[in-house]
C-alpha positions as CSV (number, residue, x, y, z in Angstrom):
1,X,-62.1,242.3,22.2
2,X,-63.2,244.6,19.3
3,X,-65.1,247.9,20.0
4,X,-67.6,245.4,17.7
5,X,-67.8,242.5,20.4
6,X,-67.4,245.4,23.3
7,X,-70.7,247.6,22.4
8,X,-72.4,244.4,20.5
9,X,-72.4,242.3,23.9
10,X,-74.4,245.2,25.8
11,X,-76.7,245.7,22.8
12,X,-76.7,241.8,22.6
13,X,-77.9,241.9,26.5
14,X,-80.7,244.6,26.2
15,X,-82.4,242.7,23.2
16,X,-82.1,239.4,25.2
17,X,-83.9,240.9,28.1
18,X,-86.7,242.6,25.5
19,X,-87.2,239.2,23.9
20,X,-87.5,237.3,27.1
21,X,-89.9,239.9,28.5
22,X,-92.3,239.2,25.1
23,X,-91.4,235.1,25.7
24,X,-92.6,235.6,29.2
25,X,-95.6,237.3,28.1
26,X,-96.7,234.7,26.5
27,X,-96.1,232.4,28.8
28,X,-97.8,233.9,31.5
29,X,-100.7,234.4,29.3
30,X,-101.0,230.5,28.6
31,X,-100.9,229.8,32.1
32,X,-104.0,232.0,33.0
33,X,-105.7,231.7,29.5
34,X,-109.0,230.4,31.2
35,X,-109.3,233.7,33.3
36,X,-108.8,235.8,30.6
37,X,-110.3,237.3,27.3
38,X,-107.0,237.2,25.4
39,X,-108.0,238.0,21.8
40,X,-106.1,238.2,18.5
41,X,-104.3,241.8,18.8
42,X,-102.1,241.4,21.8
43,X,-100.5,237.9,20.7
44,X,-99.8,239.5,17.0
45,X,-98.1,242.1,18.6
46,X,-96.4,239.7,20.7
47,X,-94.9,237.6,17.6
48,X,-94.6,241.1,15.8
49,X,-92.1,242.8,18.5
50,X,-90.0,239.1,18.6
51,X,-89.5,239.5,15.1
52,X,-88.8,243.2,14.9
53,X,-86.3,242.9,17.4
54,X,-84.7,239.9,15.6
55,X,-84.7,242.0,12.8
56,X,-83.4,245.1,14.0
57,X,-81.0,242.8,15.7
58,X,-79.4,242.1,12.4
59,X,-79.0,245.6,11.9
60,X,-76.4,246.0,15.0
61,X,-74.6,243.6,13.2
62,X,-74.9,245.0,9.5
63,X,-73.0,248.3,11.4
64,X,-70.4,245.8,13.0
65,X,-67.4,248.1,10.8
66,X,-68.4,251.0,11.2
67,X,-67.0,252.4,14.3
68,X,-62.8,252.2,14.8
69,X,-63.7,252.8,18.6
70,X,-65.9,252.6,21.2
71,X,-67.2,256.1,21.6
72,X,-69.1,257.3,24.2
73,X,-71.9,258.3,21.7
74,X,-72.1,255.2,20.2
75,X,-72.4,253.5,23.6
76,X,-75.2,255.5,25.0
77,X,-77.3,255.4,21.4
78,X,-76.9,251.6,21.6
79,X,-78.1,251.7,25.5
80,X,-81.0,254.5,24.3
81,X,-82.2,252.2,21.6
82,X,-82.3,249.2,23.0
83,X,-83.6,250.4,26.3
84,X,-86.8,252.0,23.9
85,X,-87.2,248.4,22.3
86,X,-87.2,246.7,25.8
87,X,-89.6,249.1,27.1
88,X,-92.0,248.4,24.4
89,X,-91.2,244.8,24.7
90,X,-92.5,245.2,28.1
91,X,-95.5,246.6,27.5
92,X,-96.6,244.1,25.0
93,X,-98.6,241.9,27.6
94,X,-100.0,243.3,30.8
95,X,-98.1,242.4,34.4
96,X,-101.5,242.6,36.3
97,X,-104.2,240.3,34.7
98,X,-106.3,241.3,37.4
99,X,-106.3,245.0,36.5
100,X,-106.6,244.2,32.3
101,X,-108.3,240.6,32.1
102,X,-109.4,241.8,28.6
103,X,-106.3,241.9,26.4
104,X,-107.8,244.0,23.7
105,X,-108.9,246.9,26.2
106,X,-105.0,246.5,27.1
107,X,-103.5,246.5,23.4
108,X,-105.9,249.7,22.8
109,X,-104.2,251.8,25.9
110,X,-100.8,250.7,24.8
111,X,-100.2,250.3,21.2
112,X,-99.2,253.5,20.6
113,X,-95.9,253.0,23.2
114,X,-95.0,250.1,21.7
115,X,-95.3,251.3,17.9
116,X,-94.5,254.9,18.9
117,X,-90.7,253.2,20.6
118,X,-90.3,251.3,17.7
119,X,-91.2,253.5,14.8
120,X,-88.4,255.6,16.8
121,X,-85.7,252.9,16.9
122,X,-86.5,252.3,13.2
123,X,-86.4,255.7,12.0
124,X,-82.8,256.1,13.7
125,X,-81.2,253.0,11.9
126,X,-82.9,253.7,8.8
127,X,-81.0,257.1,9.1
128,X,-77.6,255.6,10.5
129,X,-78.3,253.1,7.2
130,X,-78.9,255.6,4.9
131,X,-75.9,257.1,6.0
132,X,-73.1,254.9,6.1
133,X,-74.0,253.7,2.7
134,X,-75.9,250.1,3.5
135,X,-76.2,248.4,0.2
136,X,-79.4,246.9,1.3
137,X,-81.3,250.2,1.6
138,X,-80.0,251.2,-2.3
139,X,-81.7,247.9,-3.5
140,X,-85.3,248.0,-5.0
141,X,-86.2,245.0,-2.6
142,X,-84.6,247.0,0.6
143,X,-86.4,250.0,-0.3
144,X,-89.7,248.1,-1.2
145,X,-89.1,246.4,2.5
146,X,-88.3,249.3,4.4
147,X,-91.5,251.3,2.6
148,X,-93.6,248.7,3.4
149,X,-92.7,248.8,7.0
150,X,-93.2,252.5,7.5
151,X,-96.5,252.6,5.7
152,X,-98.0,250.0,8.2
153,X,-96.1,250.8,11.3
154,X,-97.7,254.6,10.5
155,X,-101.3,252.5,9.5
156,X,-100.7,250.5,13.3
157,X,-100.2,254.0,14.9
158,X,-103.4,255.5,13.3
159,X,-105.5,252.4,12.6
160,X,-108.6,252.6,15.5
161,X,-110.9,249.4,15.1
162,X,-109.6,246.1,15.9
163,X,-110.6,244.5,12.1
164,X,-108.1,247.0,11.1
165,X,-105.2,246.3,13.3
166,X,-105.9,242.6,13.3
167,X,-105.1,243.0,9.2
168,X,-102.3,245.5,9.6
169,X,-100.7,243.2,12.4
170,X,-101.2,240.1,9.7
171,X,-99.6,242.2,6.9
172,X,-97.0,243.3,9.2
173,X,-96.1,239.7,9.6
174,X,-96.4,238.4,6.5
175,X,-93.7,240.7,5.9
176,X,-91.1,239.0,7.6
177,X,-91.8,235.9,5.4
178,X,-92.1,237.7,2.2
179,X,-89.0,240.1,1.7
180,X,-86.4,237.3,3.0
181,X,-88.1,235.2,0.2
182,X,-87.8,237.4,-2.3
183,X,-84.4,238.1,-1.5
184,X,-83.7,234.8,-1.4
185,X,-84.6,234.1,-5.1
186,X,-82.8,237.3,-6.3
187,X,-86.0,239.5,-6.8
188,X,-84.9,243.3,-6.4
189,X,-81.5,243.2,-5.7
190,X,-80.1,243.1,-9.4
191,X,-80.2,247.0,-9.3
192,X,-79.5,250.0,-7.2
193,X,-82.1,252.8,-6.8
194,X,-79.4,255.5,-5.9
């Protein structure tokens, strides 16, 4: 087994868990539907943190050379971030529908966990990124991505009415569509930025 494979199962098993606490979510939410004001917010935030994690997923995997072995460090930033991404993961939908029948109420009192946790995660493997030389950042398409993902992540975090974070949430997801697209047909990644 590599020190890849060894820290990469772990990390693998963490963001499992995250995305089958959001999956869950959503299922429980279907089931009680008819006792519940659901909304808009809290099942964008729900298909926001499954692709995020998917995303930031990828990353583990873009770092798969860059450590010779496992160290200790390593290990317990892989446990630290991940556990942060589960816990906002797990706050995406509410365990007691009886105590928050009204999602939005709900999305209002947590948002900032979930966004705060991953606005962390993020800024931390931007860094690690930045750092170990990722061509992707250096493109103008990665930096146009990762740019565009701060400024609405910060916007989610400040953003008070519900129009507002409906939009941002929309944006935020038309993201994920958009960037892969682009890359795809080869805009922005002709040239370096630095």
């Amino acid at each position: 087994m590599t020190v890849f494979e060894f820290v990469f199962s772990l990390y693998s098993l963490l963001f499992g868990l995250a995305l089958a606490q959001v999956f869950a979510g959503f299922g429980n939410t279907l089931q009680e539907r008819h006792k519940l004001h659901v909304g808009w917010l809290t099942p964008l935030l729900g298909l926001f943190v499954i692709l995020d994690l998917t995303s930031f997923w990828e990353i583990g995997w873009q770092l798969r050379g860059m450590f010779a072995r496992p160290y200790f460090l390593l290990l317990m930033s892989c446990v630290l971030l991940a556990g942060i991404y589960y816990l906002a993961a797990r706050l995406v939908f509410p365990r007691n529908f009886v105590e928050w029948p009204d999602f939005d109420v709900y999305y209002f009192r947590h948002r900032r966990w979930v966004f705060g946790g991953i606005l962390f995660c993020n800024v931390v493997a931007t860094a690690v990124m930045t750092a170990v030389g990722s061509p992707f950042i250096s493109l103008p398409l990665g930096f146009a991505n990762d740019l565009t993902y701060f400024v609405l992540l910060i916007a989610l975090l400040a953003a008070r009415s519900e129009r507002a974070n409906v939009v941002l949430l929309l944006l935020m997801l038309a993201r994920y569509a958009v960037f892969p697209l682009l890359f795809f047909l080869g805009i922005g990644v002709r040239s370096r930025l630095f």
